[in-house]
C-alpha positions in Angstrom: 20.6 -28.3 25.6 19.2 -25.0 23.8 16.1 -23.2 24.4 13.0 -24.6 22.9 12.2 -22.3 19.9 9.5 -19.7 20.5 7.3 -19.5 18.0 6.9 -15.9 16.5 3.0 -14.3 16.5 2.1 -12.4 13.7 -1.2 -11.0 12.7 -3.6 -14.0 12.2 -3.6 -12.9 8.1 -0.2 -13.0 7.6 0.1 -16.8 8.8 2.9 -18.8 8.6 2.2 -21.1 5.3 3.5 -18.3 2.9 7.9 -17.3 3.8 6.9 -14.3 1.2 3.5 -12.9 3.1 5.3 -13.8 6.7 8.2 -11.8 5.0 6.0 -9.0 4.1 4.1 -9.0 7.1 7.3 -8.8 9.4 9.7 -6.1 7.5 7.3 -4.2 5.3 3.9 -3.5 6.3 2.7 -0.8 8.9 6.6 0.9 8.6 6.1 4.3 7.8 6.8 5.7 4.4 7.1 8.9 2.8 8.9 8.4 -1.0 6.5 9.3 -3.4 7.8 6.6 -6.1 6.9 3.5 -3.4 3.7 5.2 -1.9 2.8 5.4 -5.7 3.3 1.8 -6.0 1.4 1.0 -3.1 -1.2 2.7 -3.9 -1.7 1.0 -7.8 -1.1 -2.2 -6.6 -3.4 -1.9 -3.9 -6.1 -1.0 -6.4 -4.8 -3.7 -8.6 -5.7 -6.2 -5.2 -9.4 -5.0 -5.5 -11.2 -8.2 -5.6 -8.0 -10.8 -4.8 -5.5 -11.5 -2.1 -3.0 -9.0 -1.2 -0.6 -12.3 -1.7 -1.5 -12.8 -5.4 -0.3 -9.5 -5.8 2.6 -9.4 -4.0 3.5 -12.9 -5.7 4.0 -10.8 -8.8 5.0 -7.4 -7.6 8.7 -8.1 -9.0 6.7 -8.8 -12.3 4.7 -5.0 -12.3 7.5 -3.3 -10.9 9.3 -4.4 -14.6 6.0 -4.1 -16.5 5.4 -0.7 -15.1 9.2 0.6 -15.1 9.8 0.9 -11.4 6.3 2.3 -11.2 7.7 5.6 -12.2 5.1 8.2 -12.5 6.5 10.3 -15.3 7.2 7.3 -18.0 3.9 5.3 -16.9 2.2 9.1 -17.8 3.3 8.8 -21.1 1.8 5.4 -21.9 -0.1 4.6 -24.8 -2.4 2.4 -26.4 0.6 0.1 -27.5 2.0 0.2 -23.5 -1.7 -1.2 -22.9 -1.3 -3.8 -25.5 1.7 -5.3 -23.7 0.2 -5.1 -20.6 -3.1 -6.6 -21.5 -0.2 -9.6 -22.7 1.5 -9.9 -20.0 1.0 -12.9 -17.7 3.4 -12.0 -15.0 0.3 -9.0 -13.9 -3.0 -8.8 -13.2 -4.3 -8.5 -16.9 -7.7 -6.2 -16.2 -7.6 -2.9 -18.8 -9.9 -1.2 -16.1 -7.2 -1.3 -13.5 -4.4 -1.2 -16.2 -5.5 2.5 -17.5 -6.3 3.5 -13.9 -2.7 3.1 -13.1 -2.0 5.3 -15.9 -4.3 7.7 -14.8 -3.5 8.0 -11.6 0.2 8.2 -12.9 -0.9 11.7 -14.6 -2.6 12.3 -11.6 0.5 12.4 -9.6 2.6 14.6 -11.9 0.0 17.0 -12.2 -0.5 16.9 -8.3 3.5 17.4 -8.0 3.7 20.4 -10.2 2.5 21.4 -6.7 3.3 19.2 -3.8 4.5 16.0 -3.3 2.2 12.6 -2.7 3.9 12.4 0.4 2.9 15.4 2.0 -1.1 15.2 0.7 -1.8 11.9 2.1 -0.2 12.3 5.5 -1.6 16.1 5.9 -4.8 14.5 5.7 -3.9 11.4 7.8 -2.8 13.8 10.6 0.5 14.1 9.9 1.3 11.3 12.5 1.2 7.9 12.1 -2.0 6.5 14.4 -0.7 3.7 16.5 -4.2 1.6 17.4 -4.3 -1.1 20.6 -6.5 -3.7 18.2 -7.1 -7.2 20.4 -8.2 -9.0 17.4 -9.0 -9.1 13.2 -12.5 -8.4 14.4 -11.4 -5.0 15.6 -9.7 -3.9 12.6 -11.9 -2.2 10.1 -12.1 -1.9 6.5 -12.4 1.7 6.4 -12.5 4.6 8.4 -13.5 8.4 8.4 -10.1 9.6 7.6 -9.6 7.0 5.0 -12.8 8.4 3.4 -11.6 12.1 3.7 -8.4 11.0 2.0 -10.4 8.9 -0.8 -12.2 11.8 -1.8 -9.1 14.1 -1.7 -7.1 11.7 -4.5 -10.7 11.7 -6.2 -10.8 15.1 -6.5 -7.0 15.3 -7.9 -8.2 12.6 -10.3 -7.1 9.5 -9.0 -8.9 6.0 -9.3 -9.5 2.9 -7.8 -9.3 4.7 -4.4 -12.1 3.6 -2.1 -11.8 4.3 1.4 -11.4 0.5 1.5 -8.6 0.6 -0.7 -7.3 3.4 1.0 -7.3 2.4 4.5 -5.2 -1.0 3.2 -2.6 1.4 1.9 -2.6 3.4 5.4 -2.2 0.0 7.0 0.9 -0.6 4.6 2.4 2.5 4.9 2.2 3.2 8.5 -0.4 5.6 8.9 -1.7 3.0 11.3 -0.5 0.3 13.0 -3.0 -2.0 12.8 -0.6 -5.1 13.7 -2.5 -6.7 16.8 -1.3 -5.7 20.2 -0.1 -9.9 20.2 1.3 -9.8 17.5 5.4 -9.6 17.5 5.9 -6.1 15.0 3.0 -4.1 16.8 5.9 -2.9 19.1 8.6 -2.4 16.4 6.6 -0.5 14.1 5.0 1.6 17.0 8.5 2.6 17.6 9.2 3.4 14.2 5.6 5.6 14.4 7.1 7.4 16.9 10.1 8.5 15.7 8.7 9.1 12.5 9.5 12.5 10.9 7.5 13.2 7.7 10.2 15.5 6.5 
């Protein structure tokens, strides 16, 4: 007779009702990342999440990730009123022209920041250069924001980004390893503190 099955603890907001956030939760978020295109993603979509559920927006990320080209930087630059047009039509998105031209803004943004670094090396120069690996007991203990994720807020500001509050910004630490904010119960705080460990910015 086998083994009764052990049931897996994840962070009480990923659940277990959703295969796609449980999925999300267990291979993607708080594993460091450094590739300008994906941070760049991250970071619009997380702006696009402003005011909804991370999961509505990961429901259609395969849906922006075609309305946006593969969230690359230089085309999304380029985009005009007819681009907004489209993507003001588009029902597979979030359809809010505020968030829509920030995502084109902060695509200019970017190539003008990497006429002189990469995304990459800004944010994690001001997160330290080392991902922060946290001992949180419970959600309670997680904030929404912190010091550095204000610094860094204000840094992407100043280089012309938007929709990037500290709240925002802290999410996209959480998601990109920065932190590990998975609970200290919770079955990827190990594996991604390993990961955090080993990581080399490069």
């Amino acid at each position: 007779m086998s083994a009764p099955d052990v049931a897996i603890v994840r962070c009480p907001w990923a659940g277990i009702a959703d295969p796609e956030y449980a999925r999300y939760h267990d291979e993607e978020w708080g594993v460091p990342m450094t590739d300008d295109t994906r941070l760049f993603e991250k970071l619009v979509l997380e702006g696009f999440q402003s005011g909804l559920s991370w999961l509505t927006i990961l429901r259609k990320r395969d849906n922006f990730r075609r309305a946006f080209h593969g969230f690359e930087a230089d085309r999304i630059a380029r985009y005009g009123e007819t681009d907004i047009a489209r993507l003001l039509a588009d029902v597979g998105i979030v359809r809010h022209r505020g968030k829509i031209e920030a995502a084109i803004s902060n695509a200019k943004a970017l190539v003008n920041l990497q006429k002189r670094t990469s995304l990459s090396a800004f944010v994690w120069d001001r997160a330290g250069g080392r991902p922060q690996i946290h001992a949180r007991a419970s959600g309670s203990d997680v904030p929404a924001q912190t010091e550095q994720s204000k610094q860094i807020s204000k840094a992407l500001k100043a280089e012309g980004f938007r929709f990037v509050g500290p709240t925002t910004v802290y999410a996209f630490m959480q998601s990109t390893g920065m932190v590990n904010d998975h609970l200290v119960s919770c079955h990827r705080h190990a594996a991604c503190a390993r990961l955090q460990r080993e990581f080399r910015r490069g």
